[in-house]
Every structure is written in C-alpha cells, then in structure tokens.
VMD Tcl script that builds the backbone (N, CA, C; Angstrom):
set m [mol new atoms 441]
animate dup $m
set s [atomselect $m all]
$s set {name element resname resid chain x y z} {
  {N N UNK 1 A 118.144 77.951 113.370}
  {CA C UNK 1 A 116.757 77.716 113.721}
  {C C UNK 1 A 115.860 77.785 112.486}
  {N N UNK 2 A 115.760 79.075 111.851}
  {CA C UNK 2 A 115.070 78.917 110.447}
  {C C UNK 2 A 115.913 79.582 108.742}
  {N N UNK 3 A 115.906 78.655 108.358}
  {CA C UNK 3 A 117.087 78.932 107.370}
  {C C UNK 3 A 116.230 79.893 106.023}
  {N N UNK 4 A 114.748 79.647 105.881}
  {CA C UNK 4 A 114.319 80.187 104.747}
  {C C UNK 4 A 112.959 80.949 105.532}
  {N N UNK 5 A 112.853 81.912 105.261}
  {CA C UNK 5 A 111.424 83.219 106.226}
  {C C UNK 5 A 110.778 83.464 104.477}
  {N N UNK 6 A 109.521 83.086 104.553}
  {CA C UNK 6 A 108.711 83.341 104.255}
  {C C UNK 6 A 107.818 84.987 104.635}
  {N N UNK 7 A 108.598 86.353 103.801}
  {CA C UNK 7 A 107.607 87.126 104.231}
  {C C UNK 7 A 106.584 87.834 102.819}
  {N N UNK 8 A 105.483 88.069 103.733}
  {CA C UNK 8 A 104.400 88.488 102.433}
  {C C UNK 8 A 103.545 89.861 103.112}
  {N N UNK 9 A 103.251 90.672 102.475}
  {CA C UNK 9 A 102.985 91.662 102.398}
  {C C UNK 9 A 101.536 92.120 101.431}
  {N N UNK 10 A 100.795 93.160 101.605}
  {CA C UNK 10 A 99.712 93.739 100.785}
  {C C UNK 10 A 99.920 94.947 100.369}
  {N N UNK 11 A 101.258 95.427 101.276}
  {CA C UNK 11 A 101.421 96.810 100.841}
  {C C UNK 11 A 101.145 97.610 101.471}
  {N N UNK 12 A 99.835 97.553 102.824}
  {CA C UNK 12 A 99.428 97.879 103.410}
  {C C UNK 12 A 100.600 98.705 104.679}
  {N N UNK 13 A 100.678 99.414 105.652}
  {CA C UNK 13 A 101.143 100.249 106.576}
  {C C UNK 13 A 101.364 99.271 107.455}
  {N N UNK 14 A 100.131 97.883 107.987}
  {CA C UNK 14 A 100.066 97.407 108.709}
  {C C UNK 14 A 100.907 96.101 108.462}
  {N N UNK 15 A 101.022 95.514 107.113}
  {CA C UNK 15 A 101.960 94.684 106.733}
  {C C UNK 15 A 103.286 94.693 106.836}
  {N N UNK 16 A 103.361 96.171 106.620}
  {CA C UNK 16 A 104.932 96.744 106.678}
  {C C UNK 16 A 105.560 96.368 107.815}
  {N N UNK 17 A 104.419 96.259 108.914}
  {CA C UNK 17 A 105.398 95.791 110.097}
  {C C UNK 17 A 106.140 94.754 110.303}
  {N N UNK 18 A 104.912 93.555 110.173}
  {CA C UNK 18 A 105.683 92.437 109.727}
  {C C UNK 18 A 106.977 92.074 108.680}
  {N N UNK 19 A 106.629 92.925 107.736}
  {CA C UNK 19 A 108.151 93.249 106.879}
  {C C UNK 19 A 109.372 93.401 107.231}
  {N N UNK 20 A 108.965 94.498 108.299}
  {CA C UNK 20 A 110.383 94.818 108.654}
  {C C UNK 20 A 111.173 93.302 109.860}
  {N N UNK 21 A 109.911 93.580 110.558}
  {CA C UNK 21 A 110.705 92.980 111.692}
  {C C UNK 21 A 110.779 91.491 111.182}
  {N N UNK 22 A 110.176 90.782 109.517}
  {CA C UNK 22 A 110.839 89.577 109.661}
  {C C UNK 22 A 112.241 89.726 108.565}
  {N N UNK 23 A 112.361 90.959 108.210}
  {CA C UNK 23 A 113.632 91.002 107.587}
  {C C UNK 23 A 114.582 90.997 108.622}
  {N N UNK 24 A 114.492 91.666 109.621}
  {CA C UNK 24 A 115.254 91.710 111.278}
  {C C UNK 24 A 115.758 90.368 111.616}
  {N N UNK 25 A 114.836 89.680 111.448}
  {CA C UNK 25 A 115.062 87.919 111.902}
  {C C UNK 25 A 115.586 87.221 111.416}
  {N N UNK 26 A 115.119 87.709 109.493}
  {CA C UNK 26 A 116.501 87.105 108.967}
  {C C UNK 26 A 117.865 87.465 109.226}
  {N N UNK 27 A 117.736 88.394 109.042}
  {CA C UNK 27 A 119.173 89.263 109.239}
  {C C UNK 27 A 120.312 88.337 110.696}
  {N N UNK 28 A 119.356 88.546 111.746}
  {CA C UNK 28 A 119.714 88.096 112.775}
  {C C UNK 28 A 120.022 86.736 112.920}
  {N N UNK 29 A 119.358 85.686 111.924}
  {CA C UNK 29 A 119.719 84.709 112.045}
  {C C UNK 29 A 120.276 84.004 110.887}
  {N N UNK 30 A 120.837 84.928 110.139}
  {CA C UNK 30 A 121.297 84.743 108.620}
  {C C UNK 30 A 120.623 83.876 107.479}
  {N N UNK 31 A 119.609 84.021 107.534}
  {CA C UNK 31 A 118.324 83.358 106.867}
  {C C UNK 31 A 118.156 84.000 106.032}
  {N N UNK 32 A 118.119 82.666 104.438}
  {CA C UNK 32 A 117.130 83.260 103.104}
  {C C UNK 32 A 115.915 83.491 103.092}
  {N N UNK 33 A 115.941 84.937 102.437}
  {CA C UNK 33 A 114.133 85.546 102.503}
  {C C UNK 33 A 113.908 85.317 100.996}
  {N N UNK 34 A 112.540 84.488 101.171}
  {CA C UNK 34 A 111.634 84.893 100.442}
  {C C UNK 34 A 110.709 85.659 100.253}
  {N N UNK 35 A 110.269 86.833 99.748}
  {CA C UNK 35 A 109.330 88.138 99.776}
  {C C UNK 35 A 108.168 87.707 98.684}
  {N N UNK 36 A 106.981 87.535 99.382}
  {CA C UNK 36 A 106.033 87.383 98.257}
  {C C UNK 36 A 104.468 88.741 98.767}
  {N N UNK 37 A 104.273 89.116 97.488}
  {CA C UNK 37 A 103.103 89.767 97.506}
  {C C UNK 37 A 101.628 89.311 96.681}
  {N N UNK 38 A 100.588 88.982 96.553}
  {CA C UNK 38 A 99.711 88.486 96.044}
  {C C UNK 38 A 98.768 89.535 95.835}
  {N N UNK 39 A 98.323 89.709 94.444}
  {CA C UNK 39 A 97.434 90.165 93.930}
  {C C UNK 39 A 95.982 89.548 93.606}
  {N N UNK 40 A 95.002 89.647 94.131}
  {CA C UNK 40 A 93.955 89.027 94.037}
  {C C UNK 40 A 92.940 89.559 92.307}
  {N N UNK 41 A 92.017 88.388 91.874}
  {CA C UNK 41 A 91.348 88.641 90.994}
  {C C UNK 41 A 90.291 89.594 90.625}
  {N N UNK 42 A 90.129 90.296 89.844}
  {CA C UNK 42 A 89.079 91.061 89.966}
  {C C UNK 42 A 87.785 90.665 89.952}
  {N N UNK 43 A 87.014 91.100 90.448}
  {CA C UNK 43 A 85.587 89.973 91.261}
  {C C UNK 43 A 84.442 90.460 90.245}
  {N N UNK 44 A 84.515 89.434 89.658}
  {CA C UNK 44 A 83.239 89.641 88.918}
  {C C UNK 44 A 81.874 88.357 89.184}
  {N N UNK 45 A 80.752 88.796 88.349}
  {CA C UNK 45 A 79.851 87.888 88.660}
  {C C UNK 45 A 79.549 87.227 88.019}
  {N N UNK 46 A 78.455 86.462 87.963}
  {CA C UNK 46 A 77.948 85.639 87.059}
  {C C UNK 46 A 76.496 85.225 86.742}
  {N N UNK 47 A 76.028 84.974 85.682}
  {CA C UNK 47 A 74.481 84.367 85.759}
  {C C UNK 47 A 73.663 85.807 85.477}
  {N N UNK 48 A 72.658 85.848 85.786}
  {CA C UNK 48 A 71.351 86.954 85.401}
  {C C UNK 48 A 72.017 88.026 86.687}
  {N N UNK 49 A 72.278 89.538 86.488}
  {CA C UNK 49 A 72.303 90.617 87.132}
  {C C UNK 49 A 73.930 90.640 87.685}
  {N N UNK 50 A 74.531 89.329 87.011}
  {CA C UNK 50 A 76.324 89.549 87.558}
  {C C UNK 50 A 76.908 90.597 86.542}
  {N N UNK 51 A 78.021 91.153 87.101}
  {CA C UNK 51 A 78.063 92.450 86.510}
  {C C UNK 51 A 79.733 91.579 85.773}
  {N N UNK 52 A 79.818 91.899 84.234}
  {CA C UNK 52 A 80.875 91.351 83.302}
  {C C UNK 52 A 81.520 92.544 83.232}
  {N N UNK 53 A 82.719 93.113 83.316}
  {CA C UNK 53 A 83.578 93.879 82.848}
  {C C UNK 53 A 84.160 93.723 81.719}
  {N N UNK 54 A 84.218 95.553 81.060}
  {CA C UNK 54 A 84.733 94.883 79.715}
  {C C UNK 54 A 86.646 94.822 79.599}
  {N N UNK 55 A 87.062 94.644 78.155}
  {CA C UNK 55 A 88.409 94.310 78.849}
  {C C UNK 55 A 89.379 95.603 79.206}
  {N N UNK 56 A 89.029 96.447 78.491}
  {CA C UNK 56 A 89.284 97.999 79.188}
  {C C UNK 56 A 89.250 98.164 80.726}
  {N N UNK 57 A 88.281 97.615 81.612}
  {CA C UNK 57 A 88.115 96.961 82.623}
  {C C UNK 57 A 89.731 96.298 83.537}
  {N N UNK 58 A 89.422 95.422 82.666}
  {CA C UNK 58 A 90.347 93.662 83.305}
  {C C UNK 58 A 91.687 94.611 82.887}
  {N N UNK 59 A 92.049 95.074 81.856}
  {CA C UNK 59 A 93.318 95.961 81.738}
  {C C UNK 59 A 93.756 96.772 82.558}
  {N N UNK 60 A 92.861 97.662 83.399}
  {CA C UNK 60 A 93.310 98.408 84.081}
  {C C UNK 60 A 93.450 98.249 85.261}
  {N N UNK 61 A 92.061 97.001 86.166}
  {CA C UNK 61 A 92.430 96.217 86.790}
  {C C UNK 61 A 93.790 95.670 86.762}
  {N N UNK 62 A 94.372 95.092 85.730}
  {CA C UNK 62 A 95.677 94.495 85.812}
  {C C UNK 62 A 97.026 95.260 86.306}
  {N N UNK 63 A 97.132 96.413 85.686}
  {CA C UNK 63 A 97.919 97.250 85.098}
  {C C UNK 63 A 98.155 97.890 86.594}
  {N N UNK 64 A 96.546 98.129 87.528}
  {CA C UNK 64 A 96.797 99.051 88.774}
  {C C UNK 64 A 97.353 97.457 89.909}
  {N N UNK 65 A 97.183 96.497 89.686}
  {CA C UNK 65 A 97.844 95.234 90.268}
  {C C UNK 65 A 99.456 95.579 90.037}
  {N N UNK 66 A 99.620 95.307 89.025}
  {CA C UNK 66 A 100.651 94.675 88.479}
  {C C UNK 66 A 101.361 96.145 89.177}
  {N N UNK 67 A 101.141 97.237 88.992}
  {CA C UNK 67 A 101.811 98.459 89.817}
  {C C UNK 67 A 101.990 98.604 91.325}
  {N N UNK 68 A 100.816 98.140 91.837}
  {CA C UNK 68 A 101.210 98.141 93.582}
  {C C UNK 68 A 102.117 96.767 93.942}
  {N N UNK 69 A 102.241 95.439 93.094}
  {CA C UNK 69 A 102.774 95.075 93.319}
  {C C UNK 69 A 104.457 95.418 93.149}
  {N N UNK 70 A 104.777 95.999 91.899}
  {CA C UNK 70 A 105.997 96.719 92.065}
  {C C UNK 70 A 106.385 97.728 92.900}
  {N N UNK 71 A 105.586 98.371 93.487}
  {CA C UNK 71 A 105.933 99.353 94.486}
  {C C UNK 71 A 106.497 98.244 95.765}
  {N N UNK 72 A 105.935 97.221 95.914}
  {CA C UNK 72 A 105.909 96.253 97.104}
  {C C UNK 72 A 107.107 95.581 96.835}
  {N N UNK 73 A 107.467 95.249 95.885}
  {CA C UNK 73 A 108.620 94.667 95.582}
  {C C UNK 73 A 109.996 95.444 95.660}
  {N N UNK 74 A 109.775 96.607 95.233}
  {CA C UNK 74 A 110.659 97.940 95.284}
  {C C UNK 74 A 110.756 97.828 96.663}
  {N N UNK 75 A 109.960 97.807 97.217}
  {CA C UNK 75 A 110.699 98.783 98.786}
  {C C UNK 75 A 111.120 97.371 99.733}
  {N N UNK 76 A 110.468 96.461 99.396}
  {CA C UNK 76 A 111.378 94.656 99.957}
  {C C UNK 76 A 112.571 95.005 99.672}
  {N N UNK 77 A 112.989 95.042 98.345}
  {CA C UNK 77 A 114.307 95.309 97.380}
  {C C UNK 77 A 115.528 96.563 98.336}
  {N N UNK 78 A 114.667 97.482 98.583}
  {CA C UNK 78 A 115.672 98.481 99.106}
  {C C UNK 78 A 115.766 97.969 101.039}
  {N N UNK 79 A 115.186 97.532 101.229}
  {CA C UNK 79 A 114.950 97.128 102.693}
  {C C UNK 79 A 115.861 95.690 102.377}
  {N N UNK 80 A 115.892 94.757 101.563}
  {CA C UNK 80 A 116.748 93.767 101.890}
  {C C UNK 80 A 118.212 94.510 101.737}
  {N N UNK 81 A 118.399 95.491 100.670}
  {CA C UNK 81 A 119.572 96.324 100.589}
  {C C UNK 81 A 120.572 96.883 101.611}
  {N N UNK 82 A 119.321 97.497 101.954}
  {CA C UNK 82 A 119.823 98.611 103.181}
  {C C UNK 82 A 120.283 97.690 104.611}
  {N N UNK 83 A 120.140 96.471 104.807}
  {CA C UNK 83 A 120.317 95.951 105.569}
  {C C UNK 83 A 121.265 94.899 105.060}
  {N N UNK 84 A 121.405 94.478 104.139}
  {CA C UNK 84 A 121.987 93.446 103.683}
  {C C UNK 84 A 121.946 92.418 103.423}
  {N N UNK 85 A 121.256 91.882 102.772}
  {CA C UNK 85 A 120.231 90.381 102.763}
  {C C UNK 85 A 119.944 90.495 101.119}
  {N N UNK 86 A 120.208 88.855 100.749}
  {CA C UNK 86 A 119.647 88.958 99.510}
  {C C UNK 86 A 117.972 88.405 99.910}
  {N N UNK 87 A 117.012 88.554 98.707}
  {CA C UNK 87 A 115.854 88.430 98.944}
  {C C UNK 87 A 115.480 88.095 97.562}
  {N N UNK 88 A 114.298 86.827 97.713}
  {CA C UNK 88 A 113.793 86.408 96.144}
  {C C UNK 88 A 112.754 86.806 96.674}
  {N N UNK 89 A 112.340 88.031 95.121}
  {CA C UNK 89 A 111.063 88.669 95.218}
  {C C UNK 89 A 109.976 88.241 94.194}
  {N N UNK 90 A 108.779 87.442 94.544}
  {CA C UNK 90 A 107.925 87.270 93.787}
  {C C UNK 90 A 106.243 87.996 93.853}
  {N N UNK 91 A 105.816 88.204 92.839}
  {CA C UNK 91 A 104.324 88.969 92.495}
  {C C UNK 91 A 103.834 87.836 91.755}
  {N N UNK 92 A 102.631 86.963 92.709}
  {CA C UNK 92 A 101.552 86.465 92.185}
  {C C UNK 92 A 100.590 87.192 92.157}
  {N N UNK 93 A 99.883 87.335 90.952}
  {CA C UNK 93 A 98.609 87.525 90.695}
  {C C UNK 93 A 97.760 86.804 90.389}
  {N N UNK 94 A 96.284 87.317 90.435}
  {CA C UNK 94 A 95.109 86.483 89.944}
  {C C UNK 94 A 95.046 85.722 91.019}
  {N N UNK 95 A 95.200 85.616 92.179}
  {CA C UNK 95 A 95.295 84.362 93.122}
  {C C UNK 95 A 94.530 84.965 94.997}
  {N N UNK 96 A 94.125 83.767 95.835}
  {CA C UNK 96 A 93.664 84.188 96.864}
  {C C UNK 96 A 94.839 84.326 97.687}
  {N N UNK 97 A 95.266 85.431 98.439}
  {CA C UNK 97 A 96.360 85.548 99.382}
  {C C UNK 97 A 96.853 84.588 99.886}
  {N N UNK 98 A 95.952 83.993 101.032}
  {CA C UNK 98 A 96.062 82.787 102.150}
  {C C UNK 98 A 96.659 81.692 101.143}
  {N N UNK 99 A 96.121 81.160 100.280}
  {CA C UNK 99 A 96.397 80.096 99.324}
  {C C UNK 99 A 97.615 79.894 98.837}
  {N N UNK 100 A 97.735 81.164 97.959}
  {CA C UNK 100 A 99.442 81.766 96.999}
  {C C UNK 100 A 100.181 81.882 98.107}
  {N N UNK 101 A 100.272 81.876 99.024}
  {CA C UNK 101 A 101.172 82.450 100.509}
  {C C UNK 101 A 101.347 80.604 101.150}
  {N N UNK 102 A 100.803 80.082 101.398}
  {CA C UNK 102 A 101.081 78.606 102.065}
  {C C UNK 102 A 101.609 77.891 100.714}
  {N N UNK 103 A 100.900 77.952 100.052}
  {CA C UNK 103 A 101.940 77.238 98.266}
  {C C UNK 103 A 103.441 78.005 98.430}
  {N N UNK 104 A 103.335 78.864 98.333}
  {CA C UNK 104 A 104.703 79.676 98.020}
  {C C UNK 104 A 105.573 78.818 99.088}
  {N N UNK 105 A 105.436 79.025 100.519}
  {CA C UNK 105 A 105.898 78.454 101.581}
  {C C UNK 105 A 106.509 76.842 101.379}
  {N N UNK 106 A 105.673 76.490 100.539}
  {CA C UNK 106 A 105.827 74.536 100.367}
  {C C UNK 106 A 106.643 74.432 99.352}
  {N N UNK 107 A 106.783 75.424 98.273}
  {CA C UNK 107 A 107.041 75.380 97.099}
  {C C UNK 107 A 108.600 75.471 96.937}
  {N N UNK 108 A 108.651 76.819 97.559}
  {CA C UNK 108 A 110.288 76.702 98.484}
  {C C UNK 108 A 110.558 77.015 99.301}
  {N N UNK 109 A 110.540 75.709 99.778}
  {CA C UNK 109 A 111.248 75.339 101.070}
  {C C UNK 109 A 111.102 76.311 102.789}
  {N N UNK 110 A 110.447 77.217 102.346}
  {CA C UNK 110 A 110.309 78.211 103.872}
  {C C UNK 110 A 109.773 77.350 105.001}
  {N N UNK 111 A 110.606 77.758 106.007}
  {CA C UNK 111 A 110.276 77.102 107.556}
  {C C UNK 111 A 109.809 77.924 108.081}
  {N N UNK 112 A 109.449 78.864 108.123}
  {CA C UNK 112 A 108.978 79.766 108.786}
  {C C UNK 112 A 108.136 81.530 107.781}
  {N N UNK 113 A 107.187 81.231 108.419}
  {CA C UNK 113 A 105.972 82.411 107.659}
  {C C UNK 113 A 106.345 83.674 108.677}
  {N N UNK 114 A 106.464 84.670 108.235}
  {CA C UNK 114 A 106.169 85.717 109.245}
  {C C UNK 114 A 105.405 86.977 108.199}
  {N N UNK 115 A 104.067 87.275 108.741}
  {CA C UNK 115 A 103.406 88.465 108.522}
  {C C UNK 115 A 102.340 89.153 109.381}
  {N N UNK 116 A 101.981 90.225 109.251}
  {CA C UNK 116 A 101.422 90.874 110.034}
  {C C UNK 116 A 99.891 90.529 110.780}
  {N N UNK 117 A 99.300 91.240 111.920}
  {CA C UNK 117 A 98.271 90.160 112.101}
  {C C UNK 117 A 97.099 90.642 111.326}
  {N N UNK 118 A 96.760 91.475 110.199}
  {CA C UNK 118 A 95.830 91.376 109.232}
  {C C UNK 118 A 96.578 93.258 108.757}
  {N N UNK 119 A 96.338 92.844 106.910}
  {CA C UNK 119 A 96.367 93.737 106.613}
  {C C UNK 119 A 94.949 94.478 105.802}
  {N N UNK 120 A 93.941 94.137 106.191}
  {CA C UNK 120 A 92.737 94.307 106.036}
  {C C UNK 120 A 92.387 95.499 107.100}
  {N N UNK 121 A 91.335 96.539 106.816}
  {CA C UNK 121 A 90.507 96.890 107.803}
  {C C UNK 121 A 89.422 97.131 107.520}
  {N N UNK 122 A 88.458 97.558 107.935}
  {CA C UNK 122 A 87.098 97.478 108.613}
  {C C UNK 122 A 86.369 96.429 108.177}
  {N N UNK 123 A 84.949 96.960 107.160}
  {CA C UNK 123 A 84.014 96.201 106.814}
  {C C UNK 123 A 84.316 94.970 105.835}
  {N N UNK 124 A 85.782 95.861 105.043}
  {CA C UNK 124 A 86.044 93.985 104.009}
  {C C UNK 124 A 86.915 93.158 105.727}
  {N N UNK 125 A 87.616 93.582 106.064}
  {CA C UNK 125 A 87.984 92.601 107.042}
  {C C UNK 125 A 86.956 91.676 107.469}
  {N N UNK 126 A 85.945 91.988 107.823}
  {CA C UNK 126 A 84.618 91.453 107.979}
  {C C UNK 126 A 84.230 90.567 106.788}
  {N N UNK 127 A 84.145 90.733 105.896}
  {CA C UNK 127 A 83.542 90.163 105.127}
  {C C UNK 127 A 84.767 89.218 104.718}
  {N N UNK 128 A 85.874 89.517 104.502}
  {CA C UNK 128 A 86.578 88.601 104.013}
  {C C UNK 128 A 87.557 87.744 104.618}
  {N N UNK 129 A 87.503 87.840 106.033}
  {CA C UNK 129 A 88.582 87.541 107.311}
  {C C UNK 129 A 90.044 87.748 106.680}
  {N N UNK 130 A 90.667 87.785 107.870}
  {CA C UNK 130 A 91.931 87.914 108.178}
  {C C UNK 130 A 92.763 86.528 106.707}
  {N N UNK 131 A 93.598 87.176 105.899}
  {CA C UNK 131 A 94.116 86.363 105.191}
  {C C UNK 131 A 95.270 85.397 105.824}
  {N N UNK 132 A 96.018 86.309 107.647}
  {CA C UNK 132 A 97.216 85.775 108.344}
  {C C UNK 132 A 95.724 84.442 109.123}
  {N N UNK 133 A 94.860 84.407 109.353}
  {CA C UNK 133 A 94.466 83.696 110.142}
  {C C UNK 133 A 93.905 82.505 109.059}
  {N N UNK 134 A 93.753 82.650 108.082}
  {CA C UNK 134 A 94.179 81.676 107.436}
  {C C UNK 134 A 94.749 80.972 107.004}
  {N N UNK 135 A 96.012 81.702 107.047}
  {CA C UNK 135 A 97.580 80.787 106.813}
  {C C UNK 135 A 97.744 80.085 108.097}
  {N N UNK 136 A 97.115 80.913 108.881}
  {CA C UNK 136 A 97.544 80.198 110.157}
  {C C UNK 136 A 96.664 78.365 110.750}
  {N N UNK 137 A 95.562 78.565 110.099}
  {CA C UNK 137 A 94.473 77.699 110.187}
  {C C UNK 137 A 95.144 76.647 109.254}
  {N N UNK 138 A 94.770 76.869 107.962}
  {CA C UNK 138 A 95.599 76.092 106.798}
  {C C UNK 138 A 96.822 75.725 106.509}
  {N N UNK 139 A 97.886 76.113 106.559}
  {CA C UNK 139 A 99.176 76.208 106.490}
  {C C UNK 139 A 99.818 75.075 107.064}
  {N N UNK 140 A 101.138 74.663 106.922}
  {CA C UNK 140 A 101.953 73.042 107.705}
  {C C UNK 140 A 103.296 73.852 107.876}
  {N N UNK 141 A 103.804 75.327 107.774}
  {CA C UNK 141 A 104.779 75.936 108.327}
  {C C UNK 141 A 104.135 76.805 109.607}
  {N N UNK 142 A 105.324 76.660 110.343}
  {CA C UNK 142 A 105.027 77.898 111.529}
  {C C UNK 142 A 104.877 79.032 110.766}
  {N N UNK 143 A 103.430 80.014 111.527}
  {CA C UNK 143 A 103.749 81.150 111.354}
  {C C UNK 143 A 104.155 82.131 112.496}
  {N N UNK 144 A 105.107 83.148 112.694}
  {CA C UNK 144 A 105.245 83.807 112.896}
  {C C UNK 144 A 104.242 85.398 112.924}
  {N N UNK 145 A 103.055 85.824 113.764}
  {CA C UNK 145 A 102.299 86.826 113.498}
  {C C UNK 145 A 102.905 88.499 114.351}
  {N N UNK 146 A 103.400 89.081 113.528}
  {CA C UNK 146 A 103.625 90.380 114.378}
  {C C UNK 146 A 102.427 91.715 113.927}
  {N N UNK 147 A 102.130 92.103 115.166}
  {CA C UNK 147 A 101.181 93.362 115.886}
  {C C UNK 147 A 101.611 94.981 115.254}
}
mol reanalyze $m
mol bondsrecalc $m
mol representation Tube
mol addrep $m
C-alpha cells in the first residue's frame, strides 16, 4: 500500500505521537521511512525599528537549532533501531516546516505523510497555524494525521 512514509517531527511530546505510530506502519507494512525535522529561521526584522541581531546572535540561534535537531534525529535513530527499520534521517534548517516537509515528500518519493495533528500550542499556534494543516492544504501526497 505505501512503500515510502514520510515522517516529520518538531520534537515536540505531541509530535512524538505521530512518530511512533508512523514508525508502527512502517514496520507493519514494511515500508521505507523517511524522518525529517525542520528548523525554522530566526525572525528578524527589517526597515526603521526592525530589530537586526548580531552574529553572536545568529550563532547561537544556530547552534541551539542545529542541537534540538540532533536530539530529534537521535531518538528517530534509536526508535527505527529498537524496532527494526532502517530510516533516512534528515535536518533542514533555515526553512518553513509545511514547505521543507511537502518538498521533502516530492523529492523522495514518499506516498504517504504521517504527522501529528499540530505540534504547536497556544498563542503561536494562533498566530502561526497548524504547520500539519498546511501540508494538508498544500501538499499532492496523502497525509496521514494522528491525535
């Protein structure tokens, strides 16, 4: 039924779910996983009163990215392990979730998306919607949304 699962993660508690249970699916249906996590840009402004960071800034910004994404990759890694599944693990950064997540999907070959139904909460959820309901809006693969 689906030979390549697309799963992506924030790292979040609530992502994790989707993690698991679409490693489950692969498993179950002997399907290559792809594991992607996306790191977004650090938001700066622009013009009269936008606030410029210096690169001491953008460094550490990077550095605390580039770290939660290895934690995210680490525990994909021991979870494709522990179950038995190989898994290609990628960390985009600098990029919008929804976006890097439907590219990734087209890029290779995944038939199927599975992630959680937002790993956002409260007021940025609000402000920034759901990144799964955008894949879901945008996207030309099924997604798969687990609760």
């Amino acid at each position: 039924m689906y030979a390549n699962i697309l799963l992506s993660t924030d790292g979040s508690d609530v992502a994790g779910k989707g993690v698991k249970h679409g490693f489950a699916l692969a498993k179950a249906l002997n399907a290559k996983v792809t594991f992607i996590t996306v790191t977004e840009p650090l938001p700066v402004g622009s013009g009269h009163g936008g606030w410029i960071p210096s690169q001491e800034v953008f460094d550490g910004f990077d550095a605390a990215c580039k770290e939660r994404a290895g934690k995210a990759l680490d525990e994909a890694r021991a979870m494709a392990e522990q179950i038995g599944i190989s898994a290609e693990l990628l960390h985009v950064p600098n990029a919008h979730p929804a976006t890097a997540i439907i590219e990734t999907a087209k890029s290779r070959g995944c038939d199927l998306i599975v992630m959680a139904s937002h790993g956002r909460r409260g007021l940025r959820k609000l402000w920034l919607g759901s990144q799964t309901s955008e894949v879901l809006v945008d996207g030309s693969v099924p997604v798969l949304v687990v609760h």
